[in-house]
C-alpha positions as CSV (number, residue, x, y, z in Angstrom):
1,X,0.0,0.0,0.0
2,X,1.3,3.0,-0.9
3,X,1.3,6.5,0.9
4,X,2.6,10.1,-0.6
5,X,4.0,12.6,1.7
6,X,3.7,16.1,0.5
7,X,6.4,18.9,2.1
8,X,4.3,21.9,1.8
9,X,6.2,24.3,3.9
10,X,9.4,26.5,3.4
11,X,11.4,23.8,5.3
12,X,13.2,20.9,4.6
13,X,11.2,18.2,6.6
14,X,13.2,14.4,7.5
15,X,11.2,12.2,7.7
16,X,11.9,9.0,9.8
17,X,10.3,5.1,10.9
18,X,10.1,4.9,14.6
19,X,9.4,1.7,16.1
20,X,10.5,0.6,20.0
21,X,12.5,4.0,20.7
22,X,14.7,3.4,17.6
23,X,14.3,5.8,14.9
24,X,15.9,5.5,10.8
25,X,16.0,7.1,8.1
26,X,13.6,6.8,5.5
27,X,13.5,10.4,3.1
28,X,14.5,13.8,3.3
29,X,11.4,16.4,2.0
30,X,12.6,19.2,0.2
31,X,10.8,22.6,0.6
32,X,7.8,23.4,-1.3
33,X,8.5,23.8,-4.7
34,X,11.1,21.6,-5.3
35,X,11.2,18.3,-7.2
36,X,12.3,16.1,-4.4
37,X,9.1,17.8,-1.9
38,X,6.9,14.6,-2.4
39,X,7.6,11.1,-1.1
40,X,5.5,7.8,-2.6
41,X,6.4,5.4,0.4
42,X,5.1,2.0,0.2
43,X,3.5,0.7,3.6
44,X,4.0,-2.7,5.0
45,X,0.7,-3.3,6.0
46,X,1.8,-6.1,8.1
47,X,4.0,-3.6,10.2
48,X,1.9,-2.5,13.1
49,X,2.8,-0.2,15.8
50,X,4.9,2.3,13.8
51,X,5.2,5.9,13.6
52,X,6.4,8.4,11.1
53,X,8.1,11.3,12.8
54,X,9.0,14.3,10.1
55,X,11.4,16.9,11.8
56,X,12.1,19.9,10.5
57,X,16.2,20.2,9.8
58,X,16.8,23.2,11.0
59,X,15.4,22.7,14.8
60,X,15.2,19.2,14.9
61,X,13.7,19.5,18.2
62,X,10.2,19.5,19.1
63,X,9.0,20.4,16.0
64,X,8.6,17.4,15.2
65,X,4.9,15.4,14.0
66,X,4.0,11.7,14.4
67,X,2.0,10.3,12.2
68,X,1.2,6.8,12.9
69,X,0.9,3.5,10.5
70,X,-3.1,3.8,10.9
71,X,-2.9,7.2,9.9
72,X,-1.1,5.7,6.5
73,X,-3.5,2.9,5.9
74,X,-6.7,5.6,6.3
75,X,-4.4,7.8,3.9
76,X,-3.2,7.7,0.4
77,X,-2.0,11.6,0.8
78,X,-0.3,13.0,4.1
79,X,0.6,17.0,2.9
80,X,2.8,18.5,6.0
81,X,1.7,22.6,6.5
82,X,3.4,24.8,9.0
83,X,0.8,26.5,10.9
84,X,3.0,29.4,12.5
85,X,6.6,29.6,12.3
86,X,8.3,26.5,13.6
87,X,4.7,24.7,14.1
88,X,3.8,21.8,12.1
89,X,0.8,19.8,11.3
90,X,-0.7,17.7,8.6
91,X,-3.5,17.0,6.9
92,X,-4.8,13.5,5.1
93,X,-6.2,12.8,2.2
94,X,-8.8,9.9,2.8
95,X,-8.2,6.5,0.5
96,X,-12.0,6.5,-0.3
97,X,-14.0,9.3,-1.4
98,X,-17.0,9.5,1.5
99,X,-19.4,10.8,-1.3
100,X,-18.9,8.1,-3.7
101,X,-22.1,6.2,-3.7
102,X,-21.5,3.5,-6.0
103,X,-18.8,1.4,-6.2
104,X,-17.2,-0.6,-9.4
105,X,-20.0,-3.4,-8.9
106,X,-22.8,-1.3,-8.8
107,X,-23.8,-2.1,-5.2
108,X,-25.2,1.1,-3.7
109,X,-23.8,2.0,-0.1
110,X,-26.6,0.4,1.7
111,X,-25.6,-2.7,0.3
112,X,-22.2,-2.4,1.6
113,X,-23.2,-1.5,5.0
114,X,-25.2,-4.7,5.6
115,X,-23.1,-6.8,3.2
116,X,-25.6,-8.5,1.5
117,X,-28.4,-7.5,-1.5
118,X,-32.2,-9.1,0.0
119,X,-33.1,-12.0,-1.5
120,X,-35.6,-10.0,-4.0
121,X,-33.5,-7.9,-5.5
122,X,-31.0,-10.5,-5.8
123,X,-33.1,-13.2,-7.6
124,X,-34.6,-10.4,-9.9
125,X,-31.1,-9.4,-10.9
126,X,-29.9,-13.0,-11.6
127,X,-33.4,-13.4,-13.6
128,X,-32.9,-10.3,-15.8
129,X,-29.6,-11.2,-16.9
130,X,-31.2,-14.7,-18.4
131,X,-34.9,-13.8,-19.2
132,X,-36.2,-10.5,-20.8
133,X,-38.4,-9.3,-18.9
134,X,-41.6,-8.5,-20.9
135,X,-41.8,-12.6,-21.7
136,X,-41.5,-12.5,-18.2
137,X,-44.0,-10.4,-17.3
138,X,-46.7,-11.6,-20.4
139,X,-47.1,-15.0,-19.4
């Protein structure tokens, strides 16, 4: 699964995999503007408990944000803003759109709430696809 990270500030932002106190190095984030201010990172979903700290180079001290692996997997866009000087915060950029209401099968979103099409609508659909339905309907 793949998240982007998105340096929208007039800093250069490190950002780095925390997990058990020990933190590497995954990217450097260039300021805004620059070709190297976006990071595709791909996500092992299978890697719980992890956080994402991006520190800004020239403090480096606590102006630093976590973002957390959950954050990621509800994510496909993290974009990092600076609030006030030396103040950082991000925003996300949801996986699915909320006001979709269809999806690729044509299910509506009540039907991916419960899980299931009723019985009805489901034997109807299955009968369409093999009888027209003004033979149907004449006989």
């Amino acid at each position: 699964m793949k998240t982007k990270f998105v340096n929208g500030t007039s800093s250069v932002i490190i950002l780095k995999e925390a997990n058990s106190g020990i933190h590497t190095f995954v990217f450097r984030l260039e300021k805004k503007g620059h070709r190297r201010s976006c990071f595709v990172m791909d996500l092992d979903t299978n890697a719980t408990y992890r956080e994402y700290h991006l520190f800004d180079v020239i403090s480096s001290s606590s102006a630093d944000i976590v973002v957390s692996s959950d954050n990621l997997l509800d994510n496909r866009i993290i974009s990092i803003m600076e609030v006030t000087p030396g103040v950082y915060s991000w925003e996300g950029t949801p996986r699915k759109d909320p006001t979709k209401k269809q999806d690729d099968e044509g299910s509506t979103s009540d039907d991916q709430a419960t899980g299931t099409r009723s019985l009805g609508r489901w034997l109807f659909d299955a009968l369409s696809k093999w009888m027209p339905l003004k033979r149907f309907f004449d006989q």
